[in-house]
Backbone as a chain_set.jsonl record, in Angstrom:
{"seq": "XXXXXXXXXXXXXXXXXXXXXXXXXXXXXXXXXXXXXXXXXXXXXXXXXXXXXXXXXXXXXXXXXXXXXXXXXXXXXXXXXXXXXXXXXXXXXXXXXXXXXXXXXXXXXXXXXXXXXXXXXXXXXXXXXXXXXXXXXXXXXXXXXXXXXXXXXXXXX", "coords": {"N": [[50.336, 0.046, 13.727], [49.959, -2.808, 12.382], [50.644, -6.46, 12.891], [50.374, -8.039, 10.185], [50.659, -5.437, 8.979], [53.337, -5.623, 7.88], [53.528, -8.151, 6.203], [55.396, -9.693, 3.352], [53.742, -10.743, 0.426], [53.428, -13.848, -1.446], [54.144, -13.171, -5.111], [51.746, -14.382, -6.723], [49.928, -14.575, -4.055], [49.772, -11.925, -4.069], [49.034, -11.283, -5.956], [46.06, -12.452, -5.872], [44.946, -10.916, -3.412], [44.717, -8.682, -4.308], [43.329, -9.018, -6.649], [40.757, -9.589, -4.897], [40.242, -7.374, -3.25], [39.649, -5.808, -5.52], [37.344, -6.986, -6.499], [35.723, -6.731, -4.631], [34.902, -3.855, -4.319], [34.091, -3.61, -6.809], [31.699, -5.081, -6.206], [30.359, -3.346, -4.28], [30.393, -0.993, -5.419], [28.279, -1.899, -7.689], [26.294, -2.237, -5.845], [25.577, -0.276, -4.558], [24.79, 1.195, -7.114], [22.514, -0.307, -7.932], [20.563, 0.358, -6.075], [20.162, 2.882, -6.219], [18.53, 6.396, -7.454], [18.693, 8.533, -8.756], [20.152, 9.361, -11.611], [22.184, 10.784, -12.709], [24.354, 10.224, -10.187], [23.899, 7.733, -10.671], [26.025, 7.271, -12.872], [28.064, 8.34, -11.827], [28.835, 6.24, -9.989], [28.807, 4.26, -12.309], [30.643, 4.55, -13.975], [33.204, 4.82, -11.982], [33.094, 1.662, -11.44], [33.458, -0.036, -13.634], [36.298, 0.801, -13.996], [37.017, -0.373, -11.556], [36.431, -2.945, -12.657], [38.085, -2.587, -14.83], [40.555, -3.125, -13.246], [40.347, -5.717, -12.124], [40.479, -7.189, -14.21], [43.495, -6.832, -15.921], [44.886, -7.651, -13.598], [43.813, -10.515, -13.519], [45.234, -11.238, -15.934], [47.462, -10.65, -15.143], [47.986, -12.925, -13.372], [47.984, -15.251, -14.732], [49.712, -14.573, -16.876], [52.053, -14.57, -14.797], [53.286, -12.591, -14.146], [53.029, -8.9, -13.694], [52.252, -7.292, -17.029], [53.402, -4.475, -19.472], [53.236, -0.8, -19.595], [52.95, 1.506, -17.113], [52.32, 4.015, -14.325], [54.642, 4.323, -11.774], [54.633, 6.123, -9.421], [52.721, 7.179, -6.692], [50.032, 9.938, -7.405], [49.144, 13.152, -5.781], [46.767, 13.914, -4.262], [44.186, 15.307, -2.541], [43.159, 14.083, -0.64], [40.399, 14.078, 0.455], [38.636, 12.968, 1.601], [39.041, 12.652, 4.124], [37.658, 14.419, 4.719], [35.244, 14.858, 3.509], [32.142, 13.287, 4.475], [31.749, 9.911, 5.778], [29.291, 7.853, 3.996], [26.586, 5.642, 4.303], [24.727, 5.209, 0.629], [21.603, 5.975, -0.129], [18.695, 5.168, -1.919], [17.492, 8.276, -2.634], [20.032, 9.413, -2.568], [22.357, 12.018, -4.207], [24.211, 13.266, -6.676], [26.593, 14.177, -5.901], [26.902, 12.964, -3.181], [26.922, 10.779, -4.155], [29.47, 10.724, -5.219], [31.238, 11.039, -2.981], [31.011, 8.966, -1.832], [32.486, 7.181, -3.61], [34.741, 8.725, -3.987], [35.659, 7.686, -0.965], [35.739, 4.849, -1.176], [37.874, 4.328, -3.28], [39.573, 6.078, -1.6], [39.783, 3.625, 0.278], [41.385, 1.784, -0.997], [43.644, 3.132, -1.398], [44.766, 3.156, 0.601], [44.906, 0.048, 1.306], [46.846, -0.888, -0.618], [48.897, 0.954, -0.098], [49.68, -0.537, 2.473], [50.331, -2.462, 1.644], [52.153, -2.594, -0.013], [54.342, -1.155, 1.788], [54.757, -3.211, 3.555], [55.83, -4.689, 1.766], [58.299, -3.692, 0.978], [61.445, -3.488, -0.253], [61.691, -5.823, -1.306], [60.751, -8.06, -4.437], [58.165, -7.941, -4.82], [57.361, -5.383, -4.136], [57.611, -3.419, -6.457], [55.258, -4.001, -7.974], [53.148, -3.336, -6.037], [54.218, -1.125, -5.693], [52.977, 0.131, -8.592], [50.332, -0.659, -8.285], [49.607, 1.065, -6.364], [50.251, 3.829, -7.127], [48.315, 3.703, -9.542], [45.564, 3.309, -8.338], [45.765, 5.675, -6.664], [45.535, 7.458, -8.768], [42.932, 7.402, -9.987], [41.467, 7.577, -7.71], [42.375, 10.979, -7.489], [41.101, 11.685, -9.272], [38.524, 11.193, -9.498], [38.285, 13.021, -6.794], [39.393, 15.565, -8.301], [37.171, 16.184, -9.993], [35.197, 16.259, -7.823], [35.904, 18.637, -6.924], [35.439, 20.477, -9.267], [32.777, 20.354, -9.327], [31.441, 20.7, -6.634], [32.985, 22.195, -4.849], [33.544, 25.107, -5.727], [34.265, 28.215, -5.888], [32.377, 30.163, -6.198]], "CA": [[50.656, -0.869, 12.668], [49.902, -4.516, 13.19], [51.249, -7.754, 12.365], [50.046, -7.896, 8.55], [50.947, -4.713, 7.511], [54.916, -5.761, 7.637], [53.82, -8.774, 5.491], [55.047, -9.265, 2.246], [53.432, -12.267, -0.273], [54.527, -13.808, -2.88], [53.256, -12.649, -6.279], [50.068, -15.277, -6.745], [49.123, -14.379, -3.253], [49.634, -10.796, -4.003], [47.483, -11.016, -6.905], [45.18, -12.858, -5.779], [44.366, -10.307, -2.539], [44.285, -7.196, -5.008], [41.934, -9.525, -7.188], [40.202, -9.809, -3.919], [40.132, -5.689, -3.596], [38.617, -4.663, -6.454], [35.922, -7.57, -6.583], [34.311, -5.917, -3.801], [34.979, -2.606, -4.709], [33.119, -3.412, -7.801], [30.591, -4.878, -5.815], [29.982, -2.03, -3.443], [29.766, 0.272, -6.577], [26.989, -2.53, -8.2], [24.97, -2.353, -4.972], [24.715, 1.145, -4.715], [24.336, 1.707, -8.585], [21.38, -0.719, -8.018], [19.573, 1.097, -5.103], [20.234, 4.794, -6.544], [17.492, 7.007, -8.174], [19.199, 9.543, -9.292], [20.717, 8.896, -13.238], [23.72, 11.227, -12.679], [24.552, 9.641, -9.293], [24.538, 6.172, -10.755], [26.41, 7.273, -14.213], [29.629, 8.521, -11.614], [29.211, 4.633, -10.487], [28.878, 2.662, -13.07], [32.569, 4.453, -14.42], [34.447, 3.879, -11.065], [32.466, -0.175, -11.125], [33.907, 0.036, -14.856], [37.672, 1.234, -13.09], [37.192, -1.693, -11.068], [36.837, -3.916, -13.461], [39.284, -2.851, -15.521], [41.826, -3.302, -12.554], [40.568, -6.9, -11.939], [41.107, -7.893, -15.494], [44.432, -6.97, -15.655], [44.785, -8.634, -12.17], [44.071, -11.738, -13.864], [45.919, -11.725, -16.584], [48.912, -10.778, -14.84], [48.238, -14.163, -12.461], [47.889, -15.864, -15.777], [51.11, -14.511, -17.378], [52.912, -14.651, -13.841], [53.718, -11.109, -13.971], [52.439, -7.59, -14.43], [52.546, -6.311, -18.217], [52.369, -3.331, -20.075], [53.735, 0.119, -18.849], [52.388, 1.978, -15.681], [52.54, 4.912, -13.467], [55.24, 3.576, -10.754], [54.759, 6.141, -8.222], [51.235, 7.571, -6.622], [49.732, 11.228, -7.438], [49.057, 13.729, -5.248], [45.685, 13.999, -3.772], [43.747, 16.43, -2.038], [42.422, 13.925, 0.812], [39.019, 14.656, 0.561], [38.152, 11.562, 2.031], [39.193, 12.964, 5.744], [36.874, 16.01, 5.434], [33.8, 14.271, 3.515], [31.234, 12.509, 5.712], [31.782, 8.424, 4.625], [28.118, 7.105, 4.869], [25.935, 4.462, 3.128], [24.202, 5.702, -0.603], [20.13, 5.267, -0.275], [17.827, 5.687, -2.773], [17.676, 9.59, -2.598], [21.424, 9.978, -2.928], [22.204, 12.719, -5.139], [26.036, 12.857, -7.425], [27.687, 14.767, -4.567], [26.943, 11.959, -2.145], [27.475, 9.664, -4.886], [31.339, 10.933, -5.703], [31.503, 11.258, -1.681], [31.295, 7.385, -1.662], [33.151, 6.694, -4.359], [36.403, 9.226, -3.316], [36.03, 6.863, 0.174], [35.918, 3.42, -1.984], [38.906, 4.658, -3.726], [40.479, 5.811, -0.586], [40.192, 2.43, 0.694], [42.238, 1.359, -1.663], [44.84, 3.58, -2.252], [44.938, 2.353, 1.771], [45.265, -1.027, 1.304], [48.208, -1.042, -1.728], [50.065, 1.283, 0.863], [49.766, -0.79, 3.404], [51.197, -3.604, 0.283], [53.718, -1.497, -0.74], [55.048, -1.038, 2.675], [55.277, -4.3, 3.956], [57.343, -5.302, 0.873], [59.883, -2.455, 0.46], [63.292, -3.687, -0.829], [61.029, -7.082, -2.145], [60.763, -7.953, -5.232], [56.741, -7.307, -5.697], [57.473, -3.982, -3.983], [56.706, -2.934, -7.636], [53.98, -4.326, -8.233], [52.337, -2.895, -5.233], [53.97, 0.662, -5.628], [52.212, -0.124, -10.037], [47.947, -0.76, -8.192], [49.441, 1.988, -5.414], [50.043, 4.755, -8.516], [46.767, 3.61, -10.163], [44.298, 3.628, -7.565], [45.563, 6.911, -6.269], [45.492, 8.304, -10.155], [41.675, 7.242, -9.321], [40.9, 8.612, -6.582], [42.26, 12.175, -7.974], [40.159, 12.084, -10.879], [37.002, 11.936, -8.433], [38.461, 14.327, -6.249], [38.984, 17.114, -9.258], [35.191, 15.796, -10.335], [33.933, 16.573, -6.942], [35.618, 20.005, -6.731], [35.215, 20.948, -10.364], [31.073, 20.521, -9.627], [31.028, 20.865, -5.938], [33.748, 23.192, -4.437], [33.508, 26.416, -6.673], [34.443, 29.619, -5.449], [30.778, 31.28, -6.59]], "C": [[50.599, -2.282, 13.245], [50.496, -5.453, 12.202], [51.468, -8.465, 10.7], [50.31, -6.856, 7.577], [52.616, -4.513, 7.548], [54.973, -7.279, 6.804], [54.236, -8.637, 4.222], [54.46, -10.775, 1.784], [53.847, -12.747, -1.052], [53.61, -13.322, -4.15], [51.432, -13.038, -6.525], [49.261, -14.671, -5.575], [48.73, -13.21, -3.121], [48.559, -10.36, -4.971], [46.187, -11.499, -6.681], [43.941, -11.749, -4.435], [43.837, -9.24, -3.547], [43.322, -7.568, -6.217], [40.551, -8.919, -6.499], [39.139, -8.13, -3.784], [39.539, -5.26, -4.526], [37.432, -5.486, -6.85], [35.032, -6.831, -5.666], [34.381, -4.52, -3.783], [33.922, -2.344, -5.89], [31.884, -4.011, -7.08], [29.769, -4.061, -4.821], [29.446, -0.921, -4.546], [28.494, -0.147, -7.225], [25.723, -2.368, -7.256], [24.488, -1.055, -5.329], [24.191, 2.019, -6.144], [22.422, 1.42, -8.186], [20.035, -0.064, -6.9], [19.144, 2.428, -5.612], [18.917, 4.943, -7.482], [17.751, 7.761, -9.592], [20.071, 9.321, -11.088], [22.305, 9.421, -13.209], [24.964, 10.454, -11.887], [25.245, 8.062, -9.984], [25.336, 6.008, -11.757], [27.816, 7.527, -13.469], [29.773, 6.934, -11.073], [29.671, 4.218, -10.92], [30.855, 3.519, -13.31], [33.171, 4.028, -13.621], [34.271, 2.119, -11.383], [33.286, 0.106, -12.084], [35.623, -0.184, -14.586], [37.812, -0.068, -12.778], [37.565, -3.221, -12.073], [37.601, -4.196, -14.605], [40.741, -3.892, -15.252], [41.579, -4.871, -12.549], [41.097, -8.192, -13.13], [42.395, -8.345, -15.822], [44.941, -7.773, -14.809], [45.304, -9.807, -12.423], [44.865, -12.304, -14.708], [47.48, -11.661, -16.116], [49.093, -12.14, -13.744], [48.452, -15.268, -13.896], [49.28, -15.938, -16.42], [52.328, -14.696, -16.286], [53.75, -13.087, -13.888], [52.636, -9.981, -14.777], [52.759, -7.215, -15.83], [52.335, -5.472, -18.477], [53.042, -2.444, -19.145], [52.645, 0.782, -17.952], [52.999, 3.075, -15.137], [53.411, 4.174, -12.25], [55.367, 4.188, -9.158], [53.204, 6.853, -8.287], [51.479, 9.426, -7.243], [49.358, 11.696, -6.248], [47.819, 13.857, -4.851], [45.123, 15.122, -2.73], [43.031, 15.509, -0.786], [41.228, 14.185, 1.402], [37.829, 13.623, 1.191], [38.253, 11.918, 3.264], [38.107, 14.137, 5.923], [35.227, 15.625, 4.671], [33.35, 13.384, 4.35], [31.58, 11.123, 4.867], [30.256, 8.032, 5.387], [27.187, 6.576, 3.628], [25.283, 5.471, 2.272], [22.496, 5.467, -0.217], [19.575, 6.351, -1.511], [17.552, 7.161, -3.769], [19.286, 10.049, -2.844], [21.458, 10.698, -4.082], [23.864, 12.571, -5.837], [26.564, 13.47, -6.648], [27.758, 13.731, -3.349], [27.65, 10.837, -3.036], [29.164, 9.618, -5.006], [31.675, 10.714, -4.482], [32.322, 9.779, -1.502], [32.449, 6.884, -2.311], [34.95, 7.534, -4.112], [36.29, 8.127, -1.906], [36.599, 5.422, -0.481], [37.571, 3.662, -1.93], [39.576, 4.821, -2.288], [41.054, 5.022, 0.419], [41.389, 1.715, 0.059], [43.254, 1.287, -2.194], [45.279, 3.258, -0.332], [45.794, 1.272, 1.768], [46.559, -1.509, 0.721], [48.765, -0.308, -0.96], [50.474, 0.68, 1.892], [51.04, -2.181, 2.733], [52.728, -3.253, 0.506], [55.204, -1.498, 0.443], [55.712, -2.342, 3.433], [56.01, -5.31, 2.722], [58.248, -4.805, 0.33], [61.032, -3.704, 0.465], [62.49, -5.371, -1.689], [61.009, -6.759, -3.28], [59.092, -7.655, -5.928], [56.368, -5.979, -5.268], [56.97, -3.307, -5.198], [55.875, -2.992, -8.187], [52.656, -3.623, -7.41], [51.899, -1.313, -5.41], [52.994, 1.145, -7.303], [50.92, 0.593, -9.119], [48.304, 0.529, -7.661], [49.216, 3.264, -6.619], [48.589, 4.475, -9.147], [45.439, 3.847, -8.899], [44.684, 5.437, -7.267], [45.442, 7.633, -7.373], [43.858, 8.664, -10.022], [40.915, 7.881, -8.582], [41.527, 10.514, -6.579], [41.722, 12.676, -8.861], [38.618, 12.264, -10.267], [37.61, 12.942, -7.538], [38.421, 15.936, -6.927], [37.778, 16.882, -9.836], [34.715, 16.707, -9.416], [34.592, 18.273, -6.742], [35.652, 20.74, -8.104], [33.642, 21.43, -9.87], [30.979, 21.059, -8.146], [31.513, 21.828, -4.676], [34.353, 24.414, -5.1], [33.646, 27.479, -5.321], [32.965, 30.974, -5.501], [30.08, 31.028, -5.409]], "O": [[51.077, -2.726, 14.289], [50.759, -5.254, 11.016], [52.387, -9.14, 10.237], [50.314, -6.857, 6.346], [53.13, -3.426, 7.288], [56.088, -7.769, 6.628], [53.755, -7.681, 3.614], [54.604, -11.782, 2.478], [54.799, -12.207, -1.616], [52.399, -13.142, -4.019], [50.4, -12.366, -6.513], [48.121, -14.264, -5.795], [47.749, -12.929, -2.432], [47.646, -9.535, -4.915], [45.228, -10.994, -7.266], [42.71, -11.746, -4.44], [42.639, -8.962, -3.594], [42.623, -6.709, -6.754], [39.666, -8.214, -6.985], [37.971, -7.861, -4.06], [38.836, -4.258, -4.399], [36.522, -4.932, -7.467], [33.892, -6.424, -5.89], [33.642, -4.036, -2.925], [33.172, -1.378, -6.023], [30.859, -3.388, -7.356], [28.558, -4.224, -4.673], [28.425, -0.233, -4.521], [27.618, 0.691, -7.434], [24.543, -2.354, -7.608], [23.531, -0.701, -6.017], [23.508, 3.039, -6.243], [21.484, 2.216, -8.138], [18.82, -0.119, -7.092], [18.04, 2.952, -5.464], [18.36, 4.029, -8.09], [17.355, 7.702, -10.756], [21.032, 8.667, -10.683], [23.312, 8.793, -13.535], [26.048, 10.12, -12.366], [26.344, 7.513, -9.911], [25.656, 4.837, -11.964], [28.81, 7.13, -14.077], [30.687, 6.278, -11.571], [30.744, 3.682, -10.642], [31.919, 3.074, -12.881], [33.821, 3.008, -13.851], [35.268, 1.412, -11.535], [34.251, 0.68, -11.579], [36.167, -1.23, -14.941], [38.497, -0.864, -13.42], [38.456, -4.067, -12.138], [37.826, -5.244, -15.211], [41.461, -4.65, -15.902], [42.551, -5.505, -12.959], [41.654, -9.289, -13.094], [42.717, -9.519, -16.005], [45.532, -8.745, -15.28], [46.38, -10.296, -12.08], [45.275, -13.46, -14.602], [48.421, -12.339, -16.527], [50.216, -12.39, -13.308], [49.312, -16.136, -13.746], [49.93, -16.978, -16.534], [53.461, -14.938, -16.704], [54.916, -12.9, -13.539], [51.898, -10.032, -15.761], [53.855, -6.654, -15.831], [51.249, -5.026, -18.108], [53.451, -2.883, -18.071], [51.463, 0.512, -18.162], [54.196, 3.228, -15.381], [52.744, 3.306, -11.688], [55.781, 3.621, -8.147], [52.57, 7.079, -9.318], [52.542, 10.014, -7.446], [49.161, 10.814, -5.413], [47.503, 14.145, -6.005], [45.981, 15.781, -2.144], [42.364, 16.135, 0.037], [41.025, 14.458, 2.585], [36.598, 13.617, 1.186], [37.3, 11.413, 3.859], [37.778, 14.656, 6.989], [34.187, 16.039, 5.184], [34.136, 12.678, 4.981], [31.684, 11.102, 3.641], [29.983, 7.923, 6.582], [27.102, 6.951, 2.458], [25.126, 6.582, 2.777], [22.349, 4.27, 0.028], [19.795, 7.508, -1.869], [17.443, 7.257, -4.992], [19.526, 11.145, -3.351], [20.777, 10.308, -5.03], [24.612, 11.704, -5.385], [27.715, 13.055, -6.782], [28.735, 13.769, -2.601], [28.647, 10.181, -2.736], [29.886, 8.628, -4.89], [32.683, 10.009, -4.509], [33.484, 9.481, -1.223], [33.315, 6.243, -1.715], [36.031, 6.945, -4.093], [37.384, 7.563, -1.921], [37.74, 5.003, -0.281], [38.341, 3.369, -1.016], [40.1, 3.831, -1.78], [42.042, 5.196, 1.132], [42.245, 1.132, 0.723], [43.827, 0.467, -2.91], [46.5, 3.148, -0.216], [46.988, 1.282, 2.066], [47.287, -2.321, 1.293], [49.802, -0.947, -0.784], [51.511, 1.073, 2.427], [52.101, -2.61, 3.186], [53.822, -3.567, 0.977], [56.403, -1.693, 0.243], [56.882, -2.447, 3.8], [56.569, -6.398, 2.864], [58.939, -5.237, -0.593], [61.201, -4.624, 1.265], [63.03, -5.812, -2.703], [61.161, -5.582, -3.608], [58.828, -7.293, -7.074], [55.394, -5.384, -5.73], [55.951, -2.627, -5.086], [55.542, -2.117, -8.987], [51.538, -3.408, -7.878], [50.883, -0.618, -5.396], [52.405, 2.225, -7.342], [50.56, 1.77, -9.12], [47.633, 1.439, -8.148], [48.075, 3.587, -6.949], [47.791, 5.409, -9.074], [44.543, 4.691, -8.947], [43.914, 6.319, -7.645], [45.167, 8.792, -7.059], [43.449, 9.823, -9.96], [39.924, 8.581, -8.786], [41.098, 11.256, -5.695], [41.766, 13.84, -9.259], [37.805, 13.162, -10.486], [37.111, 14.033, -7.814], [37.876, 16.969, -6.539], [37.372, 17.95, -10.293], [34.041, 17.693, -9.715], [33.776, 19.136, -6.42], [35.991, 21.91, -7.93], [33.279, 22.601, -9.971], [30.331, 22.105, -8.18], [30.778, 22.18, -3.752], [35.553, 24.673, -5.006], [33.214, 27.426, -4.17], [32.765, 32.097, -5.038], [28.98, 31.545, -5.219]]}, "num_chains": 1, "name": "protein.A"}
C-alpha cells in the first residue's frame, strides 16, 4: 500500500478523479470498439462505453449539484474474480466476444480497484459514501459481464 492509497479528497477532487476514471474507461472501450471486426464483440463494447458514460454523467452532475443524488446500491456485489484467471491482453482486429468480455471484465476490474482503493483511504470521512456509492456500481458492472461471460462461455456441456 503506498502513500495515495491512505488519501482521502475532498468531494470536487473526488469527483473530479472518478470523472477522470471513466473518461478513459470510455475511451479504452471507443478504441477497441473502433479496431474490432467482429459485430458481437463490438455490441458487448459499445454497452460497457454506454456504462461509462452513464457513470460520467452523473459524475458531473453531482460536481454541479455539489453532491451525489438519487438512490444507490451502498455496498459492492459479489463477484466471481474472473479477472485473476482470464488472460488481460490488448483487443486486435480478429478479437472475437469472449476476448471482447475478457477485456471488458479487466476494464471493469480496474475500477472496482480504484473506488476500493477510494473507499479505503476515506473510511470514517465524510465522502467515504460516495466512494463505497461508484464502489457498489462498478462492481454491480463487472458482475453483469462476469454472468455474460459464463452464461456464453463457461457451460458445463
Amino acid at each position: 500500500m503506498n502513500d495515495q492509497d491512505q488519501v482521502c479528497y475532498t468531494f470536487e477532487a473526488a469527483i473530479e478523479m472518478a470523472i477522470t476514471m471513466e473518461e478513459e474507461g470510455f475511451r479504452n472501450y471507443l478504441n477497441a470498439i473502433r479496431i474490432m471486426k467482429n459485430k458481437g464483440a463490438k455490441e458487448i463494447l459499445k454497452d460497457a462505453a454506454i456504462d461509462e458514460l452513464h457513470h460520467k454523467q452523473q459524475l458531473e452532475l453531482a460536481l454541479l449539484e455539489g453532491q451525489i443524488t438519487g438512490e444507490g446500491m451502498v455496498r459492492p456485489v459479489p463477484t466471481m474474480n474472473l479477472g485473476y484467471v482470464l488472460a488481460k491482453k490488448e483487443l486486435t482486429p480478429n478479437s472475437d466476444a469472449r476476448e471482447a468480455l475478457a477485456y471488458a471484465i479487466h476494464l471493469e476490474k480496474g475500477a472496482v480497484d480504484f473506488y476500493t482503493r477510494m473507499a479505503q483511504g476515506c473510511t470514517g470521512a465524510p465522502n467515504a459514501s460516495l466512494f463505497d456509492r461508484l464502489l457498489a456500481d462498478e462492481s454491480r458492472h463487472l458482475q453483469i459481464l462476469e454472468d455474460l461471460y459464463e452464461q456464453h462461455f463457461l457451460t458445463e456441456n
